[in-house]
C-alpha positions in Angstrom: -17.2 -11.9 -2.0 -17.4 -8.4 0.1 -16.0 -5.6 -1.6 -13.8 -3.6 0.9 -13.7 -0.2 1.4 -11.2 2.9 0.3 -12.5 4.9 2.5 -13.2 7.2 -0.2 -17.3 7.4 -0.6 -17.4 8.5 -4.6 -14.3 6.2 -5.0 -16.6 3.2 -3.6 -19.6 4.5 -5.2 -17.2 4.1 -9.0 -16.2 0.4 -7.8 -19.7 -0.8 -6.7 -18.7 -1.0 -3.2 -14.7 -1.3 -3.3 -11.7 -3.2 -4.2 -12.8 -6.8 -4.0 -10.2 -9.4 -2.1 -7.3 -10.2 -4.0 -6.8 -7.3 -5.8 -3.4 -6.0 -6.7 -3.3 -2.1 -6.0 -0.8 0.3 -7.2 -0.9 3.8 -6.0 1.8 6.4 -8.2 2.5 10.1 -6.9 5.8 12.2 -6.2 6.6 12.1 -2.7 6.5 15.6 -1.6 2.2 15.3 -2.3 0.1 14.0 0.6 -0.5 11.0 -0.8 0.2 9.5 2.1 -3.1 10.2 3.5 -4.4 8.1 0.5 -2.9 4.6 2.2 -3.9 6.1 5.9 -7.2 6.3 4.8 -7.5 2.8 3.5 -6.1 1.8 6.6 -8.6 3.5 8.6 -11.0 1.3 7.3 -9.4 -2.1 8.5 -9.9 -2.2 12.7 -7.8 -5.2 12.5 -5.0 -7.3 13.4 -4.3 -8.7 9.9 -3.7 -5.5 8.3 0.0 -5.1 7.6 2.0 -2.2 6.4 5.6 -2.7 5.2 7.9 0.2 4.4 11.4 0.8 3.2 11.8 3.9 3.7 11.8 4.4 7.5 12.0 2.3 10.9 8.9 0.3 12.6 9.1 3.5 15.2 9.5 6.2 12.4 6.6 4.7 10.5 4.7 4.3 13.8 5.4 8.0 14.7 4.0 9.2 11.1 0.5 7.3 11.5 0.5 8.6 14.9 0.7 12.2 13.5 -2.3 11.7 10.7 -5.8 13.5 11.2 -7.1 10.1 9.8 -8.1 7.7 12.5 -6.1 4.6 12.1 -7.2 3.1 14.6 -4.5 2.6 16.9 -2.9 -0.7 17.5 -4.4 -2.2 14.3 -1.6 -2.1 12.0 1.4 -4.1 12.3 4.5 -1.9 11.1 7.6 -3.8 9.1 10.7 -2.4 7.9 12.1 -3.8 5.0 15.6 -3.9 4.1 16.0 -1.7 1.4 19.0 -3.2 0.4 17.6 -6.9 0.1 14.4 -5.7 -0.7 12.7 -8.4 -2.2 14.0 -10.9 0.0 13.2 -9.0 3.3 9.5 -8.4 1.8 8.6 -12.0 1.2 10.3 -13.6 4.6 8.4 -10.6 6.1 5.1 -11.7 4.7 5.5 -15.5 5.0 6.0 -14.9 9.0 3.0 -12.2 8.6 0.3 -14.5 6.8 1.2 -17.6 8.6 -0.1 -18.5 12.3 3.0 -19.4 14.8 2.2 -22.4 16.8 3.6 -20.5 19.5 3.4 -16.6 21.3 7.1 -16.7 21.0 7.5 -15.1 17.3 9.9 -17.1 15.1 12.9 -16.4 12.8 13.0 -15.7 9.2 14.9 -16.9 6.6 17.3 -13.5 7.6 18.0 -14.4 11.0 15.9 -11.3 11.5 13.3 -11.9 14.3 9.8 -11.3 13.5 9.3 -8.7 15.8 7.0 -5.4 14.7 5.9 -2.2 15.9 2.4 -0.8 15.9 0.8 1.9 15.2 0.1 3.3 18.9 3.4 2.7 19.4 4.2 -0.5 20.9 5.8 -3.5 19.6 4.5 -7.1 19.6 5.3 -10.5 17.5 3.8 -11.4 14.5 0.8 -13.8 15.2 -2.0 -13.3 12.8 -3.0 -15.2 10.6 -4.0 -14.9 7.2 -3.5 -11.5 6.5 -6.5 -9.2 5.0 -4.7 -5.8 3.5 -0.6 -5.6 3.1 1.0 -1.9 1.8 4.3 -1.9 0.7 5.9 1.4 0.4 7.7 1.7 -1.7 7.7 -0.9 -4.4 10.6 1.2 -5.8 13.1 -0.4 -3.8 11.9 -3.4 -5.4 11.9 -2.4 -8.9 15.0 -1.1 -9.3 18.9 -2.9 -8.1 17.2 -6.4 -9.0 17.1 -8.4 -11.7 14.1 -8.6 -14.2 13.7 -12.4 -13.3 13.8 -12.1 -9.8 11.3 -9.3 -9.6 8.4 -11.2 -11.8 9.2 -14.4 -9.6 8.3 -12.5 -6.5 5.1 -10.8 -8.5 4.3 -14.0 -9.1 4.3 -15.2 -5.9 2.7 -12.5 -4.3 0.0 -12.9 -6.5 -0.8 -16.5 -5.9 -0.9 -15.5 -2.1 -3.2 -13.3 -3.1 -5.1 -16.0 -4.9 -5.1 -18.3 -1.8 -6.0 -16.1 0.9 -7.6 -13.2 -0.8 -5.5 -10.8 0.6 -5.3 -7.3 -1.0 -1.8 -5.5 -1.6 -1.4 -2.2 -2.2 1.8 -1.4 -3.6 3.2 2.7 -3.8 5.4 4.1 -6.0 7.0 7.9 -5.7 7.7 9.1 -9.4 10.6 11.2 -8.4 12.7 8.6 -6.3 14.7 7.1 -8.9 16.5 9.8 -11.6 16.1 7.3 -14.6 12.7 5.2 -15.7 15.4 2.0 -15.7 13.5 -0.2 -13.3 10.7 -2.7 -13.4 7.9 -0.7 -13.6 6.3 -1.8 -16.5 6.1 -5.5 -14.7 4.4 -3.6 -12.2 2.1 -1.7 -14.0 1.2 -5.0 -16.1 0.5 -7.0 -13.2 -2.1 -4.5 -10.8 -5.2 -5.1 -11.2 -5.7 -1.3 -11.1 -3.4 2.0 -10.9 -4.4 5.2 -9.5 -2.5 8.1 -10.3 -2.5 11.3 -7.8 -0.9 14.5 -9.9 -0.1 17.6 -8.3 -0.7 20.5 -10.5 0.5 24.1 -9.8 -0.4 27.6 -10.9 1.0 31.2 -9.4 -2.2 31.1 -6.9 -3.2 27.2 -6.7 -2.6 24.3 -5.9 -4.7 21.3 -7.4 -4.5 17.5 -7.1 -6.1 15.1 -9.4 -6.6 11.2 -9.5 -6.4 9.4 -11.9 -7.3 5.8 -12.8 -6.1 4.5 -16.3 -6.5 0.7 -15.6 -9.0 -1.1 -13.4 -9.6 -5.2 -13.7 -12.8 -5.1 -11.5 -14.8 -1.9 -12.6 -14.6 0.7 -15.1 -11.2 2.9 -15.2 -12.0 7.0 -15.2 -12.6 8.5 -18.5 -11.6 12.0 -17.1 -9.2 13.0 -13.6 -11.0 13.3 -10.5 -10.4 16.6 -8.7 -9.3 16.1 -4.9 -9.5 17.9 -1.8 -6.9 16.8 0.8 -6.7 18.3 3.8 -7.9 16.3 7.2 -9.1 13.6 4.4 -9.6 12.7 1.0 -12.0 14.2 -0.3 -13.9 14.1 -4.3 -14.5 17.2 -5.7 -18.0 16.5 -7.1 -18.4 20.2 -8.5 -16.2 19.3 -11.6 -13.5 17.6 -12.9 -15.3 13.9 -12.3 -15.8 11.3 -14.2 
């Protein structure tokens, strides 16, 4: 099947054409980087409906606002925007993508199993209900909330059933993770890290002049992981630094 794209050319070029459909994506970084503009470029190259973006750490609006705000063309109106209750995070997420990956026999939304209505913002600002199908991409940002405050059990049920989602519809999830958001390594994030199919790494490092950012990628199930950091440019976009520092 079609590989899709990261937006990235040299990325691509490494994964003979992109992340192939049903792949399990898990992007790490500390949350004061812009690796934001990592998951808005991968949404920038998905002009449609069935692209879905989940976040726990803002509102539909908020999140809306942000992509609004990126020098990355997102395509406005693509992405339907979810909130996810950060305190029942695992249960929120899957309601959410049940509603999102099923087709309503109606235009009228429906409920989830919260009461909550399936209603969504997008990303040029408006608001519409959920009617689309088999979604293509999902993000969830963060899968923090998920790993940590649940039990082990509970967390590798839902893994496991967001994989065999994945399996059916050959949908790809990209899952983020901010190093610094939790004090203590006490979560689930060796489940995590066991079940993606690959892990990129973006690293920050800092002299008295420079700033430099690097990505990594230790683990890839569909190509060949680096066997040195990539140097990257961010400023308007991601950029590789093909001078040095690549694989």
């Amino acid at each position: 099947m079609q590989r899709r794209s990261t937006g990235i050319k040299d990325l691509d070029k490494h994964l003979n054409g992109g992340v192939p459909p049903g792949a399990l994506l898990l992007l790490t970084s500390h949350s004061q980087t812009q690796a934001e503009l990592f998951t808005h470029t991968i949404l920038s190259q998905h002009d449609d409906t069935r692209t879905h973006y989940l976040t726990t750490l803002t509102t539909e609006s908020g999140a809306a606002a942000e992509l609004q705000k990126t020098p990355v063309n997102t395509a406005p109106g693509s992405t339907a925007i979810h909130s996810i209750n950060p305190d029942e995070p695992i249960r929120d997420t899957v309601n959410t993508i049940r509603t999102a990956t099923t087709e309503q026999n109606n235009n009228h939304g429906d409920t989830s199993e919260t009461g909550r209505e399936t209603r969504t913002a997008t990303t040029d600002g408006g608001s519409h209900h959920t009617d689309t199908g088999t979604a293509r991409i999902i993000i969830i940002d963060t899968i923090t909330d998920l790993e940590h405050g649940t039990e082990r059990s509970d967390y590798q049920d839902f893994l496991a059933w967001l994989q065999a989602l994945q399996r059916d519809t050959g949908t790809i999830v990209l899952l983020t993770r901010y190093t610094d958001y939790h004090a203590s390594d006490s979560g689930h994030e060796h489940v995590t890290n066991r079940s993606a199919d690959a892990v990129w790494e973006l690293s920050e490092h800092r002299d008295d002049t420079n700033i430099s950012t690097y990505l990594y990628m230790p683990k890839c199930r569909f190509g060949n992981p680096f066997t040195e950091r990539w140097k990257v440019n961010i400023d308007t976009e991601i950029r590789i630094d093909t001078s040095r520092d690549i694989a």
